[in-house]
N, C-alpha and C positions, 0 to 999 in steps of 0.2 A: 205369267204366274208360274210359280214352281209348288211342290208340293213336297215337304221335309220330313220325315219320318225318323222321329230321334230315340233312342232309351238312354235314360236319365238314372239316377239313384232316387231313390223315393223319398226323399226329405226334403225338408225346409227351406226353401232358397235355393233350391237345384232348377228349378223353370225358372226365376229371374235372374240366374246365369244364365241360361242357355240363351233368354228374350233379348239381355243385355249383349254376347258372344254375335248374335244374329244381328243385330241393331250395330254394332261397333263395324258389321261391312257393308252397312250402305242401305239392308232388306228392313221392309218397312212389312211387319206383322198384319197378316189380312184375320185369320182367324184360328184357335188353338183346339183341338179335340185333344181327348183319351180315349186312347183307342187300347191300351190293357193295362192291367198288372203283369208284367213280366215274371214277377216272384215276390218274393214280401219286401227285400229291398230296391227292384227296380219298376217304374213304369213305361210307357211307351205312349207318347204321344205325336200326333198328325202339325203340322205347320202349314198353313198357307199361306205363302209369300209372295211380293214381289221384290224382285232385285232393281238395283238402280243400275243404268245403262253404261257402269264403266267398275262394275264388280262382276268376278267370273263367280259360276258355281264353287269351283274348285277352291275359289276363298272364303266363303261360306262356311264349307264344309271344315278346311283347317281352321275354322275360329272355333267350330265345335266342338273338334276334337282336342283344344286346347286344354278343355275343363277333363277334370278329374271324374270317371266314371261315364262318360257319358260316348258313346257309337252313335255312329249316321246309319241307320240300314237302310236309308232308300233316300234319293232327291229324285226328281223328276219333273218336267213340265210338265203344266197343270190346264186344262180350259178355261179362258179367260171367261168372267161370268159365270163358272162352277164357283157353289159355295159350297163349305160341308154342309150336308144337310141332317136334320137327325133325323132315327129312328121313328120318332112320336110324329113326326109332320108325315113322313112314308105312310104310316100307320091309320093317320087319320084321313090320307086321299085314300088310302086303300076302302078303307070304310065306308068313305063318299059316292065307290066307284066300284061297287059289287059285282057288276055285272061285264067288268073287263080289269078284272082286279089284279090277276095276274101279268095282266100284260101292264099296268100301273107301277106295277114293282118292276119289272122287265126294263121299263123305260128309264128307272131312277139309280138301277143297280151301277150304272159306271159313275154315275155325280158320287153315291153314299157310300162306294167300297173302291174307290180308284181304282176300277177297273176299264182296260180298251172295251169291251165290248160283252156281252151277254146273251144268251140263246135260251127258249126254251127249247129241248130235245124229244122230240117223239122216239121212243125205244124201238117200239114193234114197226116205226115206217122207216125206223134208219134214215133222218134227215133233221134237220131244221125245223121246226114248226112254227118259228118266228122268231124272231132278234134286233137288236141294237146295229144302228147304222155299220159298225164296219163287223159285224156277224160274220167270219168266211163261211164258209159251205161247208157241211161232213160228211163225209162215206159211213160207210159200213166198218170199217175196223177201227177208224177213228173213233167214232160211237163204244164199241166194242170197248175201246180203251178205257173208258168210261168208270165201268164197274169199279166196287159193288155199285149197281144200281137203285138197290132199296137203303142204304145207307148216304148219309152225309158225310164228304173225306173234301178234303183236298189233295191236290195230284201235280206235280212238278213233272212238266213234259219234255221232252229234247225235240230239236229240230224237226226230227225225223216227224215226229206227227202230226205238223204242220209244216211241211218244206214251204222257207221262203218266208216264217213268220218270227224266226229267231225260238229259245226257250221259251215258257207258256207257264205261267203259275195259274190251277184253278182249282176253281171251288167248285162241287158239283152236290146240289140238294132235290132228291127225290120232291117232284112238284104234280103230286097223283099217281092216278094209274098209266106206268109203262110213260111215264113224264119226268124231263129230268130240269131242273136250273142250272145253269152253268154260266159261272162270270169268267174270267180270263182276264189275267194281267201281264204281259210280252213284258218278260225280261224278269219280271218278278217286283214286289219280294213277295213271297210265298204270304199265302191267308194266314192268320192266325189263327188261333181255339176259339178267342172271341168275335172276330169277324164272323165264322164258321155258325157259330151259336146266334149270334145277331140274325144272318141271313137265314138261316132256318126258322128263327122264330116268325122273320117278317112272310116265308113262306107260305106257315102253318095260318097266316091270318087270308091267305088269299083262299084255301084250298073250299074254301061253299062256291067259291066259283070253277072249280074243277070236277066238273060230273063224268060219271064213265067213262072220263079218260078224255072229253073231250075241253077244247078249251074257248070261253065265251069271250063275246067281242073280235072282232078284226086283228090280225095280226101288227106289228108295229113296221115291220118289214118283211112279208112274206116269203117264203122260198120258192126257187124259179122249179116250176111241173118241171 
């Protein structure tokens, strides 16, 4: 499965170019999200495809760029059996699951924001406090790097602070006290405003399960003492 991340012009018949452009090389449409309004005349939407086994990426890509107005900012392979999922389904296991709500969202953040991987961050212990399967480990200045801490940003990282994991696009959402969220996407492309505003809000639904700072339920993947 790959996963297409197009901007389009915002009118009429501009998605059943791009669906038709994508279908004329072989990819066969799993499923379509809006993921923004780039400005009043362009949007951005998510593709979930798959390619048939004698089309390259790269011809994909020049069938897209064939159309008038429309950029590829991102293709990628995608987990097979990831679907997008939305918001409102997040929202409503959240609600189901009060008492490890956080770690609920923790577990869904790389399916719903195509993200590698996701951490909750303890501030004041300078570590992990739990994560998504390939979670690496953080020091102390990594964390540091962090900040603001009591604000919502995203943050575009170099090699350097993660040696050995390539560039680093992340999102980082204050999740309590001296708690941080943080998703991660290697290589990029960078969060949006809207991603950014989506994961905060779903944040804000976990936070009756973040008391004095601590966090309920078991970790998803704990950090090694």
């Amino acid at each position: 499965m790959f996963l297409l991340r197009i901007q389009m012009p915002d009118r009429s018949g501009a998605l059943g170019q791009v669906a038709t452009a994508i279908g004329s090389v072989g990819a066969d449409i799993h499923l379509i999200e809006v993921v923004d309004k780039a400005s009043s005349q362009t949007v951005i939407d998510d593709f979930l495809l798959q390619l048939s086994s004698d089309t390259l990426p790269e011809d994909l890509v020049s069938a897209c760029l064939q159309l008038e107005g429309v950029q590829v900012l991102w293709l990628s392979r995608y987990p097979d059996g990831y679907g997008i999922e939305s918001d409102v389904a997040i929202a409503s296991e959240i609600g189901d699951n009060r008492d490890r709500a956080l770690e609920v969202l923790l577990e869904r953040v790389p399916q719903v924001f195509h993200a590698q991987w996701a951490a909750v961050v303890g501030v004041q212990e300078q570590k992990i406090l739990m994560g998504t399967e390939n979670a690496p480990q953080l020091g102390a200045d990594q964390i540091a790097a962090l900040e603001p801490f009591t604000t919502e940003h995203f943050s575009e990282m170099s090699e350097a602070w993660l040696p050995g994991w390539g560039s680093v696009a992340l999102a980082v959402i204050p999740a309590g006290k001296d708690r941080l969220l943080v998703a991660a996407r290697h290589g990029g492309p960078d969060f949006l405003e809207s991603e950014l505003y989506r994961l905060h809000h779903l944040v804000r639904l976990t936070r009756g399960s973040v008391a004095d700072g601590g966090l309920a339920g078991p970790p998803t993947h704990p950090a090694d003492e």
